[in-house]
N, C-alpha and C positions, 0 to 999 in steps of 0.2 A: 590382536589390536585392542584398545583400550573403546569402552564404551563412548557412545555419542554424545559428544559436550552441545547441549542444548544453548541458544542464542544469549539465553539472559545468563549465564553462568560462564560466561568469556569475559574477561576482565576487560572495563571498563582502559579507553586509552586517555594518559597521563601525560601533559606538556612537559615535566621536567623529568621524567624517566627514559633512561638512555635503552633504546631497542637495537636489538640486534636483525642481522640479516633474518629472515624467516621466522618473526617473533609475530604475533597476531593480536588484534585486539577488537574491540566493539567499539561504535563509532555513530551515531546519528543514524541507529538500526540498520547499519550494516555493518559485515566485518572485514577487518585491511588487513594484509599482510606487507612486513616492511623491506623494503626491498633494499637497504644499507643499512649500515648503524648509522641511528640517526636519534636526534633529541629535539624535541620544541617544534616539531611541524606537525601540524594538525592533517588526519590524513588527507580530508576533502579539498585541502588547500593547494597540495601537490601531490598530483600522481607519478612523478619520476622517483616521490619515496615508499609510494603506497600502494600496494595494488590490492584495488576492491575486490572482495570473494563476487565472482558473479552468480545471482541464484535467483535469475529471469528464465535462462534458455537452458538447463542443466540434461544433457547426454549421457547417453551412457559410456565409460569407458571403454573404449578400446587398446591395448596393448602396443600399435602399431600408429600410436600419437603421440607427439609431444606433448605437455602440460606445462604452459609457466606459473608463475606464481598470481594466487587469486583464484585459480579456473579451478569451476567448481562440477563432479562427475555425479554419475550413480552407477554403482554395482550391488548386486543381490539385493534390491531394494534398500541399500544403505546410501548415506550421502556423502561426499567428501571432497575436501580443496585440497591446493596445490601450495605446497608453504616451502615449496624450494625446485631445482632445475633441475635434482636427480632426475637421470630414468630407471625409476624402480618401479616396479608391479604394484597397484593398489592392495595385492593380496599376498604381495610379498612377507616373506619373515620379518623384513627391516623396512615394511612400509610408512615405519612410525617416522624416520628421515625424510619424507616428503609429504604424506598423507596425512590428512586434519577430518578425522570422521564428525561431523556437526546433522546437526537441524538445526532447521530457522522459521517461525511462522509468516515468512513473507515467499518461500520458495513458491517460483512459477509467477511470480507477480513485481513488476516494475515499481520500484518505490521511490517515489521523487525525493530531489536532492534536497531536504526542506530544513531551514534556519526559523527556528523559533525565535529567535530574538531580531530577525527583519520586520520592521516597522510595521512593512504592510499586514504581516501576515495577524496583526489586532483589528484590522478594518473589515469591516462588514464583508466587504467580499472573498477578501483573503491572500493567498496567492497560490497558482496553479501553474508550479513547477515545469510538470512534466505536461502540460497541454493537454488534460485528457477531458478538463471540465468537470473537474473534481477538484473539491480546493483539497490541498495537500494534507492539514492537520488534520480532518476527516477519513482521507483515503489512510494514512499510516497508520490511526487509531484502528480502523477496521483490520485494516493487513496484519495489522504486529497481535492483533486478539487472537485468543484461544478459540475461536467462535470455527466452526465448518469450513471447508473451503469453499463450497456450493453458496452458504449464506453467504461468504465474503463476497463471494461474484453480486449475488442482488443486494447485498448493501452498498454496495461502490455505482452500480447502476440504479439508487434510488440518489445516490450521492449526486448524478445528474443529474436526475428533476427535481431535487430541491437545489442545484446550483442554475441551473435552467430561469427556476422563479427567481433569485437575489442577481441575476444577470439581467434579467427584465426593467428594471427599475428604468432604466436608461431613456426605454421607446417605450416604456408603456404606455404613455399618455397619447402615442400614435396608433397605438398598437391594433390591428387586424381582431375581430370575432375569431378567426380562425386560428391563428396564433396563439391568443388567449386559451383557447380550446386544446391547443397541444401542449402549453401547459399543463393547465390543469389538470388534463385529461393522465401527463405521465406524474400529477401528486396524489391522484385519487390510484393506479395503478397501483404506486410504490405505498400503498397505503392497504389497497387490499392484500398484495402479493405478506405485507408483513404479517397481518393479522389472518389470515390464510394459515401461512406457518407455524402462527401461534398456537392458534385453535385447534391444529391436525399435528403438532407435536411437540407435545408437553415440555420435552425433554431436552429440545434446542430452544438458544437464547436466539434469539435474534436480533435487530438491531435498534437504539432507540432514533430517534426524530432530535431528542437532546444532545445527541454525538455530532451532529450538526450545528443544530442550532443551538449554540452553546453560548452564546453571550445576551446580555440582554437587550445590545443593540441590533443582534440576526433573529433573536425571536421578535421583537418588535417589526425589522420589516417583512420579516416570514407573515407579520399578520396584516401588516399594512398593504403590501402587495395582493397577497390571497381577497383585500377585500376591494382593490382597485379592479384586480380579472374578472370579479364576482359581476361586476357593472358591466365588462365588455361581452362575455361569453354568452352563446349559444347554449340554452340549456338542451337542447333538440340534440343537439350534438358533445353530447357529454357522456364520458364511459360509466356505467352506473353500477353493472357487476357484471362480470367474467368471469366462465369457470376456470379459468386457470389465469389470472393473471399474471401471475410468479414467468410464465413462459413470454408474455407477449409484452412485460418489463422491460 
């Protein structure tokens, strides 16, 4: 079988290029496999032509399952989708008739359905697809990086307490001592857990606060906010240092 086609090296999918049944392509960082000949449908648009490789919940194959198109397995610590209805052995001689050996740096993780050219997604707060309280162009940025998979887990949960603060804006001016305090308390966290990292190894990138706040109207209320909790909050009760914050993130 032919070496692992890596995510970024799948050919980008073309509206005026005619696909055949089981042709594949890259897509708003995922991959579709097409399920007719077909032309000019974008995959996300219709799934009765496209079926998305899945590579959230990926199993191991077994021999004694069906596979349609899309479903994506592991064997011998390799990865691979389903690009057609044969049933042939993953490890077949002639596995190349159904079997698409890939990596993806999003495997094991849920990547929202996200349109960069939706209106909302220029507004301060953004938009959060898949409901996880993570705005979407933040969560893909970290997912789709070359960065650990360990770091990706605490940059998507610092992703929450800096979406935690730009979601406040709302009630703050009601807002509870205490509340204010769980703020806070998870920007100072997501802040040691980074620099923690830093400091203890050299040799991993971790993530910035820029990848976030990235426009100049989310760093402005990044600081507008931070200076409205400053007024409400309990200093008494404020997290100051832990030795392991990275865990209690």
């Amino acid at each position: 079988m032919a070496m692992a086609t890596d995510y970024q090296d799948f050919k980008e999918y073309e509206d005026d290029y005619l696909y055949k049944r089981g042709n594949y392509v890259k897509h708003r960082n995922n991959i579709w496999v097409s399920r007719h000949n077909l032309s000019s449908i974008t995959p996300e648009e219709n799934k009765f032509s496209w079926a998305k490789v899945n590579i959230t919940d990926v199993n191991e194959w077994k021999s004694s399952q069906t596979y349609i198109l899309g479903k994506a397995v592991k064997h011998n610590g390799k990865m691979f989708f389903s690009k057609s209805l044969w049933p042939i052995s993953v490890d077949s001689l002639h596995s190349h008739y159904k079997w698409v050996e890939f990596s993806h740096p999003a495997i094991g993780f849920d990547l929202p359905s996200f349109d960069p050219q939706d209106p909302k997604a220029s507004t301060i707060i953004g938009i959060d697809t898949n409901q996880n309280n993570i705005r979407d162009d933040y969560e893909i940025k970290i997912i789709m990086s070359d960065k650990p998979v360990a770091i990706k887990v605490l940059a998507l949960k610092a992703g929450e307490k800096y979406q935690n603060l730009m979601l406040s804006s709302d009630t703050i001016g009601s807002m509870s001592a205490e509340i204010a305090n769980n703020i806070m308390n998870g920007l100072i966290l997501a802040e040691q857990c980074k620099r923690k990292i830093d400091r203890e190894n050299t040799g991993i990138r971790t993530w910035k606060k820029s990848e976030f706040f990235n426009t100049f109207d989310r760093i402005k209320q990044n600081r507008l906010l931070q200076n409205k909790l400053y007024r409400i909050i309990d200093e008494n009760n404020l997290t100051t240092s832990i030795e392991n914050p990275c865990t209690v993130l």
